[in-house]
NUMI-402299 format. One record per residue (C-alpha): y, x negated, z; chain; residue in one letter; residue number from 1. Coordinates in nm, 4 decimals. Layout:
N
{atom {Y,X,Z},"A","A",NUM}
...
% end
This chain:
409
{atom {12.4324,-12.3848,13.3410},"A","X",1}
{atom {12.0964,-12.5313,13.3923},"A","X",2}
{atom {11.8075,-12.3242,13.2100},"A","X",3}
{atom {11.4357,-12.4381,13.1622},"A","X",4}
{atom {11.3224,-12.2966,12.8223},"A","X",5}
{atom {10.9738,-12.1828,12.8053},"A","X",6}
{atom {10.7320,-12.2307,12.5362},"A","X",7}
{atom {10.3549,-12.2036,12.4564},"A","X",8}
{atom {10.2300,-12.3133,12.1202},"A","X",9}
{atom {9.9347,-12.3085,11.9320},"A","X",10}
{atom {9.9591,-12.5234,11.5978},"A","X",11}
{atom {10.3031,-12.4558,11.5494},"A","X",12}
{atom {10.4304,-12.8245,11.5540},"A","X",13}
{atom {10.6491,-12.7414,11.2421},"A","X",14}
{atom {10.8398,-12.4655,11.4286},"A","X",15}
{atom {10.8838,-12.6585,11.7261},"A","X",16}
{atom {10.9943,-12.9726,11.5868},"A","X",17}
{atom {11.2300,-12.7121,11.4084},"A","X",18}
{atom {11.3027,-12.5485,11.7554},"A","X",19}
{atom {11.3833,-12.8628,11.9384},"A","X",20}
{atom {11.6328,-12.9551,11.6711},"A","X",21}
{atom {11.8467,-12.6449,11.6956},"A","X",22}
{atom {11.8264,-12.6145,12.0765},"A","X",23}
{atom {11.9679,-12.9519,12.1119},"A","X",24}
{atom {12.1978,-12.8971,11.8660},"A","X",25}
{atom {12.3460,-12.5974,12.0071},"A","X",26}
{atom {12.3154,-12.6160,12.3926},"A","X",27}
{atom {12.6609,-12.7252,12.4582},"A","X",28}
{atom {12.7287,-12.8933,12.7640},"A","X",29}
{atom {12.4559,-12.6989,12.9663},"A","X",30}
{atom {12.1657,-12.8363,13.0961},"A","X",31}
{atom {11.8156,-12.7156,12.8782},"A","X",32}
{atom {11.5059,-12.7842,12.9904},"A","X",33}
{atom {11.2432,-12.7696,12.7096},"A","X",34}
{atom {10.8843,-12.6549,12.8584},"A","X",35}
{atom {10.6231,-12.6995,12.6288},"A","X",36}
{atom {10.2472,-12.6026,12.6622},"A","X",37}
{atom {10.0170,-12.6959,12.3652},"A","X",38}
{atom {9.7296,-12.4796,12.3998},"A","X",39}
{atom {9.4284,-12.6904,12.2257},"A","X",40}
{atom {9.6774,-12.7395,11.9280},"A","X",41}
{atom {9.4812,-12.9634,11.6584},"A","X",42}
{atom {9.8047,-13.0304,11.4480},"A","X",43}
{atom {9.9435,-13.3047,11.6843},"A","X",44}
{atom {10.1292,-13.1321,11.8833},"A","X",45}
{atom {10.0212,-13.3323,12.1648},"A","X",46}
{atom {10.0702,-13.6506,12.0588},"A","X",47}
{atom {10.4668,-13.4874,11.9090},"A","X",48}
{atom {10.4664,-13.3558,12.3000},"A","X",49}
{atom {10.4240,-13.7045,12.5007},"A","X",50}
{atom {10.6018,-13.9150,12.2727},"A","X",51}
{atom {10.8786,-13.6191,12.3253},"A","X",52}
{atom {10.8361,-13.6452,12.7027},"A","X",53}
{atom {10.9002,-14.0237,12.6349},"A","X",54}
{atom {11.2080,-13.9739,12.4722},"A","X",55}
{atom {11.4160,-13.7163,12.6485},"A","X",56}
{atom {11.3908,-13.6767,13.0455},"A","X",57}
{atom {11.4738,-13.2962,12.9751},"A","X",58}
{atom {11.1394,-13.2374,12.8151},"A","X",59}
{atom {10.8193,-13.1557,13.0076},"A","X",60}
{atom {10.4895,-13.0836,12.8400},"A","X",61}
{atom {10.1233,-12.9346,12.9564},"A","X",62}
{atom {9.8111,-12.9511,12.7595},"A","X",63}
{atom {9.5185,-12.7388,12.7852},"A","X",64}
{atom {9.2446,-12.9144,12.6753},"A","X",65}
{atom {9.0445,-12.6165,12.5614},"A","X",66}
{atom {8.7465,-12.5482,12.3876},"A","X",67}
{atom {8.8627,-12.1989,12.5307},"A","X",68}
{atom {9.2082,-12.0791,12.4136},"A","X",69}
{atom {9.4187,-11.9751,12.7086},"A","X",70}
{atom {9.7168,-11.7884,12.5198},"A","X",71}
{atom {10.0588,-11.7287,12.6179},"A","X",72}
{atom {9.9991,-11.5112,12.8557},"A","X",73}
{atom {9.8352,-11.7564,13.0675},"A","X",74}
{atom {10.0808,-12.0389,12.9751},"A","X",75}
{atom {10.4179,-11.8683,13.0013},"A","X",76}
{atom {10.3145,-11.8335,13.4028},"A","X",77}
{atom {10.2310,-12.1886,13.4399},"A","X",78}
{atom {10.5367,-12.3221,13.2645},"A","X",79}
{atom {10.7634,-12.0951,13.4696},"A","X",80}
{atom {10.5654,-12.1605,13.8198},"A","X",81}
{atom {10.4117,-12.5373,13.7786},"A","X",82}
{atom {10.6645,-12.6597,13.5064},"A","X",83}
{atom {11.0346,-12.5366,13.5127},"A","X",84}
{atom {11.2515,-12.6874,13.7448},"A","X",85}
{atom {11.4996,-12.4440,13.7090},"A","X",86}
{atom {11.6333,-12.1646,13.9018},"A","X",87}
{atom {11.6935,-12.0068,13.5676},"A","X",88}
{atom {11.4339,-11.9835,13.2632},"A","X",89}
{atom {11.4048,-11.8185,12.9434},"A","X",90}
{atom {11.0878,-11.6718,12.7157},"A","X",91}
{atom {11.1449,-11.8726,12.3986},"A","X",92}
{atom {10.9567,-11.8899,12.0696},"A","X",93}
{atom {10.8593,-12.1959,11.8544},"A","X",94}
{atom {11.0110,-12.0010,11.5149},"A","X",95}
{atom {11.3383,-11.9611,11.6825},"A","X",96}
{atom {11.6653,-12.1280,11.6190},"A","X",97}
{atom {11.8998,-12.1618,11.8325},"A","X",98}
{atom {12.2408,-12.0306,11.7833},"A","X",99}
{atom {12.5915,-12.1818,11.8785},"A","X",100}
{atom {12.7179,-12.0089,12.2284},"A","X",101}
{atom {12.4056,-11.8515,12.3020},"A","X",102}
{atom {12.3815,-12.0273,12.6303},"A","X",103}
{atom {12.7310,-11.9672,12.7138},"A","X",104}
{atom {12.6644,-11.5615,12.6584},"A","X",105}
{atom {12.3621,-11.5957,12.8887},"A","X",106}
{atom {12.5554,-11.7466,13.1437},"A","X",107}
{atom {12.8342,-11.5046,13.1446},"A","X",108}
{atom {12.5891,-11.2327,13.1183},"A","X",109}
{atom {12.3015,-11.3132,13.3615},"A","X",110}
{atom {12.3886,-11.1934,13.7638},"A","X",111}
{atom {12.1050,-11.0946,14.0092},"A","X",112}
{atom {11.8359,-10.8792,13.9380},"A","X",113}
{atom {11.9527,-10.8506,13.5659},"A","X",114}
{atom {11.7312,-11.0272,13.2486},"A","X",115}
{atom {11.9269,-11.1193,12.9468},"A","X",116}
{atom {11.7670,-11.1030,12.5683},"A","X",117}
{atom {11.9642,-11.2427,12.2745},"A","X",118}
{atom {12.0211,-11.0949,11.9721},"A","X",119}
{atom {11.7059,-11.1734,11.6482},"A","X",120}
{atom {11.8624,-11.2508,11.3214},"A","X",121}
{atom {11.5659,-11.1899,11.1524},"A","X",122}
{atom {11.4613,-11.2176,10.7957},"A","X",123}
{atom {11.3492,-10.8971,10.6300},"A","X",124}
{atom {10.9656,-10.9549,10.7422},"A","X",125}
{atom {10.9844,-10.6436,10.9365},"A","X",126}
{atom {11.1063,-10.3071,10.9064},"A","X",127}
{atom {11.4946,-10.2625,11.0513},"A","X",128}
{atom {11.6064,-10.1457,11.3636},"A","X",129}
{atom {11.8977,-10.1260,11.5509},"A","X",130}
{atom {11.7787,-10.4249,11.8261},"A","X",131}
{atom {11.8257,-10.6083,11.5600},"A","X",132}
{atom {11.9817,-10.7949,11.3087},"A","X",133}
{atom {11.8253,-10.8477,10.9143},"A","X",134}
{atom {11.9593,-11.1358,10.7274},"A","X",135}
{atom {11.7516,-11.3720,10.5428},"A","X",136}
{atom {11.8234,-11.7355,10.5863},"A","X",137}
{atom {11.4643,-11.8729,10.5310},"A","X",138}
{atom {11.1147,-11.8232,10.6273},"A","X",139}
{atom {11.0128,-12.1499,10.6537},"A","X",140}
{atom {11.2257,-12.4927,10.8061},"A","X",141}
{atom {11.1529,-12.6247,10.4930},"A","X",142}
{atom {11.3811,-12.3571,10.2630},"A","X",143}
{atom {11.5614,-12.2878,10.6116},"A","X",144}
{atom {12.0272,-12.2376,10.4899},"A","X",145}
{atom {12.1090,-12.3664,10.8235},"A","X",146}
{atom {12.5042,-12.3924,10.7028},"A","X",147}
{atom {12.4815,-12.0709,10.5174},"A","X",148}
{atom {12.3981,-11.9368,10.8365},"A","X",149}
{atom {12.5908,-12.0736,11.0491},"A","X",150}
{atom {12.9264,-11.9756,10.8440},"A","X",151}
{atom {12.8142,-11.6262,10.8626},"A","X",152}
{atom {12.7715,-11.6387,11.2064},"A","X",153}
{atom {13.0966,-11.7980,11.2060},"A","X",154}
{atom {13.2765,-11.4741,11.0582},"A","X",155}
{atom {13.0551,-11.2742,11.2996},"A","X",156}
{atom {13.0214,-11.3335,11.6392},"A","X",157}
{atom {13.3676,-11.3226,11.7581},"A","X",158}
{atom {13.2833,-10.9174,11.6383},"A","X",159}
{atom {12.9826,-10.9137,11.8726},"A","X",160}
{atom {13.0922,-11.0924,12.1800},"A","X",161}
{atom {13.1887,-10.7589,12.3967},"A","X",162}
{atom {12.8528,-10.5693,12.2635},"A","X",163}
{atom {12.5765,-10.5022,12.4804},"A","X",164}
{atom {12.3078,-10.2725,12.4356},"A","X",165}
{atom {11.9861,-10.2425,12.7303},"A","X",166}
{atom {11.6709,-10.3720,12.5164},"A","X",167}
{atom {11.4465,-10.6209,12.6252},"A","X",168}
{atom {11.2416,-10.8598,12.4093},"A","X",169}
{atom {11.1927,-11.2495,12.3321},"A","X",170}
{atom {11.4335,-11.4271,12.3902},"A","X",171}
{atom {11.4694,-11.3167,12.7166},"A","X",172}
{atom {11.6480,-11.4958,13.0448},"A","X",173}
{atom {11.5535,-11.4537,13.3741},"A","X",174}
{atom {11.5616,-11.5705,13.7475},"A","X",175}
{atom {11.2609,-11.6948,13.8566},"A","X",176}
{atom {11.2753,-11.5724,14.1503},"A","X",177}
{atom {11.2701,-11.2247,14.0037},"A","X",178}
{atom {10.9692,-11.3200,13.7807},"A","X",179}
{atom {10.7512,-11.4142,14.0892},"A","X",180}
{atom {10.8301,-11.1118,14.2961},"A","X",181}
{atom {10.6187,-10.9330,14.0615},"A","X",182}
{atom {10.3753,-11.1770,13.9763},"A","X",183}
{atom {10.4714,-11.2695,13.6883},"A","X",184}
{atom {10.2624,-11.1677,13.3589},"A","X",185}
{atom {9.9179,-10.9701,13.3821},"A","X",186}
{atom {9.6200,-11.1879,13.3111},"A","X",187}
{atom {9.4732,-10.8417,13.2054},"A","X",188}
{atom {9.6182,-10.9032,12.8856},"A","X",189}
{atom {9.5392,-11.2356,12.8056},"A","X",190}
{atom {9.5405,-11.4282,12.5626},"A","X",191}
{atom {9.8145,-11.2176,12.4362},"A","X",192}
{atom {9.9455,-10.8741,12.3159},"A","X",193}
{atom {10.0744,-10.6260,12.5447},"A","X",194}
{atom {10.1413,-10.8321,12.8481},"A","X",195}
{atom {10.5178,-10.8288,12.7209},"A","X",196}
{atom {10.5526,-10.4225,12.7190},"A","X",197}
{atom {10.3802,-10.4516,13.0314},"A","X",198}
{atom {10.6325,-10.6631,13.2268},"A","X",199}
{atom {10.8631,-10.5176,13.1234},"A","X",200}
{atom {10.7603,-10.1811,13.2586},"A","X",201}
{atom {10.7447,-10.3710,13.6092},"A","X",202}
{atom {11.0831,-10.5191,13.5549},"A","X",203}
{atom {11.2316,-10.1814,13.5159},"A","X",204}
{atom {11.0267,-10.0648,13.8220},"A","X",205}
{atom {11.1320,-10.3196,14.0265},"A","X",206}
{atom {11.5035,-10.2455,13.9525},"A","X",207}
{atom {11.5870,-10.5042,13.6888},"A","X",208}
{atom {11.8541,-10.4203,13.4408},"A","X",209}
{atom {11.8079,-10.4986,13.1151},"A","X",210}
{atom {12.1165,-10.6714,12.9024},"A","X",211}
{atom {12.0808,-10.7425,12.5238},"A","X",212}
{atom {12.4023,-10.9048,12.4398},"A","X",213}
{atom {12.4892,-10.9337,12.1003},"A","X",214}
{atom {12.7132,-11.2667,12.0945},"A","X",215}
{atom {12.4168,-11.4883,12.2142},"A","X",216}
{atom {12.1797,-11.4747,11.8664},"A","X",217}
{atom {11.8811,-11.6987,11.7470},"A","X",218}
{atom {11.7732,-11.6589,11.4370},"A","X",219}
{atom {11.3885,-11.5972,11.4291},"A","X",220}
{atom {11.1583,-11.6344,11.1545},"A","X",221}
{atom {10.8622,-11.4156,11.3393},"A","X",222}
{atom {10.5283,-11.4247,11.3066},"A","X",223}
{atom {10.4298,-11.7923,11.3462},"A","X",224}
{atom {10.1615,-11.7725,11.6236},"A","X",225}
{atom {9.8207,-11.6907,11.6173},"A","X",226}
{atom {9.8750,-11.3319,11.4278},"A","X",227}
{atom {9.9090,-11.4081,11.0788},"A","X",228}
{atom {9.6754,-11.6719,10.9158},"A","X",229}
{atom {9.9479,-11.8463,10.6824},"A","X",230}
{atom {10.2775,-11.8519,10.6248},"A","X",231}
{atom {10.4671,-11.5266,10.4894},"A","X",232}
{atom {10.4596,-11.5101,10.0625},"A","X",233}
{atom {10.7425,-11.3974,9.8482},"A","X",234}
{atom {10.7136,-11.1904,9.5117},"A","X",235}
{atom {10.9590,-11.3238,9.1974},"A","X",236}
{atom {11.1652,-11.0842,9.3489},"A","X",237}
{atom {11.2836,-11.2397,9.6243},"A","X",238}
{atom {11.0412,-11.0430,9.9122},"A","X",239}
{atom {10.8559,-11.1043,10.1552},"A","X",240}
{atom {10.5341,-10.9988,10.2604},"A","X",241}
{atom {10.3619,-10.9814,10.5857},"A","X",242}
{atom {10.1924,-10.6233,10.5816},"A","X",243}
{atom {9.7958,-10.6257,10.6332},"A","X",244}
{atom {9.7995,-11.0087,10.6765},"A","X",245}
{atom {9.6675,-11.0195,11.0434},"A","X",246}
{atom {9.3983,-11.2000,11.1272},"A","X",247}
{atom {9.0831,-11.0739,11.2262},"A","X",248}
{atom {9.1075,-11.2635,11.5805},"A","X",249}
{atom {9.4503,-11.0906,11.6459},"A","X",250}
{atom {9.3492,-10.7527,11.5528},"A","X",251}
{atom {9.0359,-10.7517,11.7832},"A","X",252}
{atom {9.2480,-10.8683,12.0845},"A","X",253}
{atom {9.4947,-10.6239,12.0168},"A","X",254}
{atom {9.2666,-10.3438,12.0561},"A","X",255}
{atom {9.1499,-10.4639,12.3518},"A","X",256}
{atom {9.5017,-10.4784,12.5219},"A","X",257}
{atom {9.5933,-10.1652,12.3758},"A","X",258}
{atom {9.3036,-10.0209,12.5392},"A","X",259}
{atom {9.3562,-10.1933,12.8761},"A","X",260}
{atom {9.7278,-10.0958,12.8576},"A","X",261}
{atom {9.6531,-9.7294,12.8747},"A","X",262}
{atom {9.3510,-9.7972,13.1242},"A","X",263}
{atom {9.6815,-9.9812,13.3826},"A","X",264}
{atom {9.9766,-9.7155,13.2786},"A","X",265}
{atom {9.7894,-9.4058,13.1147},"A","X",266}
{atom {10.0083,-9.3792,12.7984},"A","X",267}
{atom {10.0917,-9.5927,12.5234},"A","X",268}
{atom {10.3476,-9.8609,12.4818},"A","X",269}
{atom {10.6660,-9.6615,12.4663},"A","X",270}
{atom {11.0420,-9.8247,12.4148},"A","X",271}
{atom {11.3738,-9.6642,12.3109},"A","X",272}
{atom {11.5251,-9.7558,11.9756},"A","X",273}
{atom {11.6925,-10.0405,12.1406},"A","X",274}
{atom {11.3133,-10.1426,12.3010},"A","X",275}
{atom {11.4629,-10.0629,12.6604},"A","X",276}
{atom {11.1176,-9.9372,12.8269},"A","X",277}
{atom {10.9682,-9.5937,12.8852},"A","X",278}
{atom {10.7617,-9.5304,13.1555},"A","X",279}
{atom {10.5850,-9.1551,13.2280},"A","X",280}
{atom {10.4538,-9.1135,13.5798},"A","X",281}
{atom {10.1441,-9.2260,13.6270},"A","X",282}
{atom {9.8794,-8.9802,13.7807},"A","X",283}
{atom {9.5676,-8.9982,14.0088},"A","X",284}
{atom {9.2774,-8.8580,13.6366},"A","X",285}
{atom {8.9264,-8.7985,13.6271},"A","X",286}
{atom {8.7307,-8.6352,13.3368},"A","X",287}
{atom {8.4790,-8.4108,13.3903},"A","X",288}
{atom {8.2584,-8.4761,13.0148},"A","X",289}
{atom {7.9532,-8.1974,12.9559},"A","X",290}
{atom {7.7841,-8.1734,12.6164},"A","X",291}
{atom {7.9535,-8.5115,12.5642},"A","X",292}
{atom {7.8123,-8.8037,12.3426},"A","X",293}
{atom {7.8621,-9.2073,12.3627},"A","X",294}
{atom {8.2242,-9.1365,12.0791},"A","X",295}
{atom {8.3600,-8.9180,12.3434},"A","X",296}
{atom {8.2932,-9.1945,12.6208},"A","X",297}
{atom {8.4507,-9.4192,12.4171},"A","X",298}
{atom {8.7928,-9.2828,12.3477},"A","X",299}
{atom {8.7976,-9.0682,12.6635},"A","X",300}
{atom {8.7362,-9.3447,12.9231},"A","X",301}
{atom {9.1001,-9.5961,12.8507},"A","X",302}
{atom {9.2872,-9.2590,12.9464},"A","X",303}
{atom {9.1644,-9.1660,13.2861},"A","X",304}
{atom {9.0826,-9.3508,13.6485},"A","X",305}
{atom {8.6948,-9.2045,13.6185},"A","X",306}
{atom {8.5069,-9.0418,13.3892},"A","X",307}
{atom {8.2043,-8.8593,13.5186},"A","X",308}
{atom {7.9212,-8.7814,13.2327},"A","X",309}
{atom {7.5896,-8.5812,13.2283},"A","X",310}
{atom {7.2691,-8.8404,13.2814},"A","X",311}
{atom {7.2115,-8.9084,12.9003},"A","X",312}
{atom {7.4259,-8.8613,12.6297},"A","X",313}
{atom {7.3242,-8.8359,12.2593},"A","X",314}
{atom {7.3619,-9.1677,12.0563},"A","X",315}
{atom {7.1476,-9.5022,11.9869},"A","X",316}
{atom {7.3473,-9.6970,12.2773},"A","X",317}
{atom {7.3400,-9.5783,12.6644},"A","X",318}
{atom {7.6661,-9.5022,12.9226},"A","X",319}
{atom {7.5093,-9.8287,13.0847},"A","X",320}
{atom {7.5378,-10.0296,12.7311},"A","X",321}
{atom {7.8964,-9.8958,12.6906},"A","X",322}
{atom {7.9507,-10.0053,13.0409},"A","X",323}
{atom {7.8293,-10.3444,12.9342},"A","X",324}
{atom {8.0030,-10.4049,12.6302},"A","X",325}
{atom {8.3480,-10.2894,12.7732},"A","X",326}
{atom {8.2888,-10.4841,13.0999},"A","X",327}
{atom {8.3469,-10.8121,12.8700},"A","X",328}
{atom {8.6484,-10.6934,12.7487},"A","X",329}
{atom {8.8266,-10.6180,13.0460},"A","X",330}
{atom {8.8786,-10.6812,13.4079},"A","X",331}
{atom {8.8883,-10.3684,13.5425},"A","X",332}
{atom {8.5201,-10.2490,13.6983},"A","X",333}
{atom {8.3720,-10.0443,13.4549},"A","X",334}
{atom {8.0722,-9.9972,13.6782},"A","X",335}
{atom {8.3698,-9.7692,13.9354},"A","X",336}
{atom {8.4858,-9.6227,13.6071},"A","X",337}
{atom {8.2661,-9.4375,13.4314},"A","X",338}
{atom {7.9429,-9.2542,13.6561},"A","X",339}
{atom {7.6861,-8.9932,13.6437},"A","X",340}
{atom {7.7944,-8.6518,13.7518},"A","X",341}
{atom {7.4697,-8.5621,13.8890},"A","X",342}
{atom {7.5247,-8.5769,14.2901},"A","X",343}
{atom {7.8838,-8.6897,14.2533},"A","X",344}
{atom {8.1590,-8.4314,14.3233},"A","X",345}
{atom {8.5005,-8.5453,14.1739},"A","X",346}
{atom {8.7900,-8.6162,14.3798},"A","X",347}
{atom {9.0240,-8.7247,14.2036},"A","X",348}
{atom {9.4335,-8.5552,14.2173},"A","X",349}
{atom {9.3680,-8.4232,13.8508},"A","X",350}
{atom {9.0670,-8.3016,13.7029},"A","X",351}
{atom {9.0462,-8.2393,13.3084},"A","X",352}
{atom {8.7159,-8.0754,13.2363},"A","X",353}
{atom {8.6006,-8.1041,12.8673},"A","X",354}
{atom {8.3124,-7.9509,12.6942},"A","X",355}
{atom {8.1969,-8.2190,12.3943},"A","X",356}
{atom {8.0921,-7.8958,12.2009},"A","X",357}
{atom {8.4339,-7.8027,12.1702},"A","X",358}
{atom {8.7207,-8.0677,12.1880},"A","X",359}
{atom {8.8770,-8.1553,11.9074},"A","X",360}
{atom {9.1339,-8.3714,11.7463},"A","X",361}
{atom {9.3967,-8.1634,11.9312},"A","X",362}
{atom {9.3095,-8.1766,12.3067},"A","X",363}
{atom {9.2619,-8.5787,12.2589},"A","X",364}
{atom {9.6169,-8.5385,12.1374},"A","X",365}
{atom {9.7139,-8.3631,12.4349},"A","X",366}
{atom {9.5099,-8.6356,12.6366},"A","X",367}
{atom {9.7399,-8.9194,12.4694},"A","X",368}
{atom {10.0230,-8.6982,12.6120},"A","X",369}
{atom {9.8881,-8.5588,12.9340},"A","X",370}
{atom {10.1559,-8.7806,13.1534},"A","X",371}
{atom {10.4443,-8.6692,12.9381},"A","X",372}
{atom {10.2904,-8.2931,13.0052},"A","X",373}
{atom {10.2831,-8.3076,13.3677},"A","X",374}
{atom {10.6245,-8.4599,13.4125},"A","X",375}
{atom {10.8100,-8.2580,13.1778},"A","X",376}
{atom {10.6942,-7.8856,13.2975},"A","X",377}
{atom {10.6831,-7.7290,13.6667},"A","X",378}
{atom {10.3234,-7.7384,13.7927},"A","X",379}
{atom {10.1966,-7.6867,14.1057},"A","X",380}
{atom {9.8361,-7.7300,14.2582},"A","X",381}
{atom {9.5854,-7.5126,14.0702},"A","X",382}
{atom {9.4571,-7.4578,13.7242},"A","X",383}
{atom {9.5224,-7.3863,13.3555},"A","X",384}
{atom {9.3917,-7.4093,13.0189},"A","X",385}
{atom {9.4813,-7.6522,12.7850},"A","X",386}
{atom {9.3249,-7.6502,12.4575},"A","X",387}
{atom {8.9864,-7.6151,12.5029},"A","X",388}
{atom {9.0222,-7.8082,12.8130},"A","X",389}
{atom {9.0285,-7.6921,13.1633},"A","X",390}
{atom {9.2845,-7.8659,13.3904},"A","X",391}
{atom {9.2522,-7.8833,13.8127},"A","X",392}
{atom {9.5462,-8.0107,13.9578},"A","X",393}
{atom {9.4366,-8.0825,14.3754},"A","X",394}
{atom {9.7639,-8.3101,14.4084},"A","X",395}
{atom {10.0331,-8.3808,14.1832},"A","X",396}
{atom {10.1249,-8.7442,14.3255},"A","X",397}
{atom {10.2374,-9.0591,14.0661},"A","X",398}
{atom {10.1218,-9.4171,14.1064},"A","X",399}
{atom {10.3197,-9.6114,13.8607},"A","X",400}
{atom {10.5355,-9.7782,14.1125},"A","X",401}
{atom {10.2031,-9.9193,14.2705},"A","X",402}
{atom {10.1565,-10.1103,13.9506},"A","X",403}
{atom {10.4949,-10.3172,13.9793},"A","X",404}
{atom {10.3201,-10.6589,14.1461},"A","X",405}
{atom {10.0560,-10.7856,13.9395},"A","X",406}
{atom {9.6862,-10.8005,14.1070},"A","X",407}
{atom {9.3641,-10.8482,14.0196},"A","X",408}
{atom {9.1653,-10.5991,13.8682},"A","X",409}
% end
């Protein structure tokens, strides 16, 4: 099999020195093609990267040359479409070691229109689930029991070679063809968080079947990008620790994709137990907001198309400075997004009027769920009461399938 593996980094030369060992190690007799991006790395990566390139003709490296970090979701699309010469690629992290037969499973396993994730031995960083498997062989290369693990695997896989569940996550092996239908990942989300969830929703869309098998394994230490500011810590005990460790740059750019998440799909990120994806309808919203004030604009705006407001709300900023401040975040036009009510009569399919008198911590529960509501009982053009709110349905249509090929905002 030939398979182009693809990999951003960001001052993780420690992992991906670590990486490259175990890929090469463990490929077998297919053909791996190790893309590498350094994305204004200051560690050396780049100079590890070309003398790399020098050294083995199935090694290919890009540089960006910053100031500006790009992130993986920028890089992972130029790897795949500038990079990989491949028919075949795979989503790959730096902290991941590669496990004996995993490219034979992927091979075996991979057809057309299918995507292919191995299996996470994972160290107990994170709390379990059933995607997955906890075992701790290390957290760092340094204290990594590559035999240890390996003889367990050993006794193992054999077990696990018929087992196949649906999830999708990294690693994960695809055609590129099937990648650039869709356009690959959403710049939306850049530099990272929540582009993942999201192409995976337009994987699904597009009729992609998801295969996690559980013969094909890395073992993957987590958490080595840009999230966490140092390396996990162990007690005297033995565990580890990685709760409230984020760093501040991570949590800010997770709120943003959180929030433009819901602005593209109108729910939250939302997986089955084996993180196989779910994905409510997607309706046509606009929110009527009287009485309202600048906190209601702010948490009411991510879950609709439009949001119409009285001329001034109450509050030391204006509708036009939250336009502002959002329109940096974001490349959807918050100028078409949020509007004056005065001489503008909404058109939108659903209308959820709100009084900012009376909502409460309940109807912006039932906003969080409003696709969920609409799919799951019988409505029909009209009008109800929900909450305090009042809802208008004009047409009950769903646009989630018009979100499958990525375009610009």
């Amino acid at each position: 099999m030939k398979i182009s593996l693809i990999q951003p980094s960001r001052n993780n030369l420690k992992y991906l020195k670590w990486s490259y060992d175990s890929i090469r190690k463990n490929q077998g007799n297919h053909t791996v093609e190790i893309c590498v991006a350094d994305d204004f790395s200051n560690d050396g990566t780049w100079d590890w990267c070309q003398k790399m390139m020098q050294e083995d003709t199935n090694f290919k490296a890009i540089r960006n040359d910053g100031p500006t970090r790009l992130g993986h979701t920028i890089l992972y699309d130029r790897l795949v479409n500038k990079v990989a010469t491949h028919n075949v690629c795979m989503i790959y992290h730096a902290d991941m070691y590669l496990m004996p037969g995993a490219i034979d499973q992927i091979e075996h396993k991979l057809k057309d229109k299918t995507i292919v994730s191995l299996t996470r031995i994972e160290p107990p960083l994170h709390p379990p689930g059933p995607e997955k498997i906890l075992m701790d062989f290390g957290i760092e290369p340094e204290e990594f029991k590559e035999q240890e693990l390996l003889d367990w695997f050993a006794t193992v896989q054999l077990q696990q070679l018929t087992k196949i569940t649906e999830g999708i996550f990294a690693p994960w092996a695809f055609y590129k063809k099937d990648f650039q239908e869709i356009g690959g990942h959403d710049s939306l989300f850049a530099p990272q968080s929540k582009e993942d969830t999201d192409i995976f929703n337009r994987f699904q869309l597009n009729g992609i079947k998801f295969i996690q098998t559980w013969g094909g394994c890395v073992y993957h230490m987590t958490c080595r990008g840009s999230r966490f500011a140092d390396g996990a810590q162990r007690n005297p005990d033995g565990q580890v620790f990685m709760k409230n460790r984020e760093t501040d740059e991570w949590l800010n750019q997770n709120i943003i994709s959180t929030r433009n998440f819901i602005r593209k799909w109108g729910h939250f990120c939302k997986h089955d137990k084996f993180m196989k994806p779910i994905i409510p309808p997607k309706y046509n919203i606009g929110i009527i907001l009287r009485n309202g004030r600048l906190n209601h604009l702010e948490i009411l705006e991510p879950w609709c198309d439009i949001i119409y407001h009285e001329k001034t709300l109450p509050g030391i900023d204006t509708p036009e400075d939250y336009v502002y401040r959002e329109q940096q975040k974001t490349s959807y036009i918050m100028a078409q997004r949020v509007k004056c009510l005065e001489n503008i009569t909404p058109d939108n399919d659903i209308i959820i009027e709100i009084d900012g008198n009376n909502f409460n911590q309940t109807d912006y529960q039932h906003i969080q769920q409003f696709a969920e509501i609409l799919a799951n009982d019988e409505l029909e053009v009209g009008s109800f009461e929900l909450g305090t709110m009042k809802i208008i349905i004009n047409k009950l249509q769903t646009y989630e399938k018009d979100l499958i090929i990525c375009k610009e905002q």
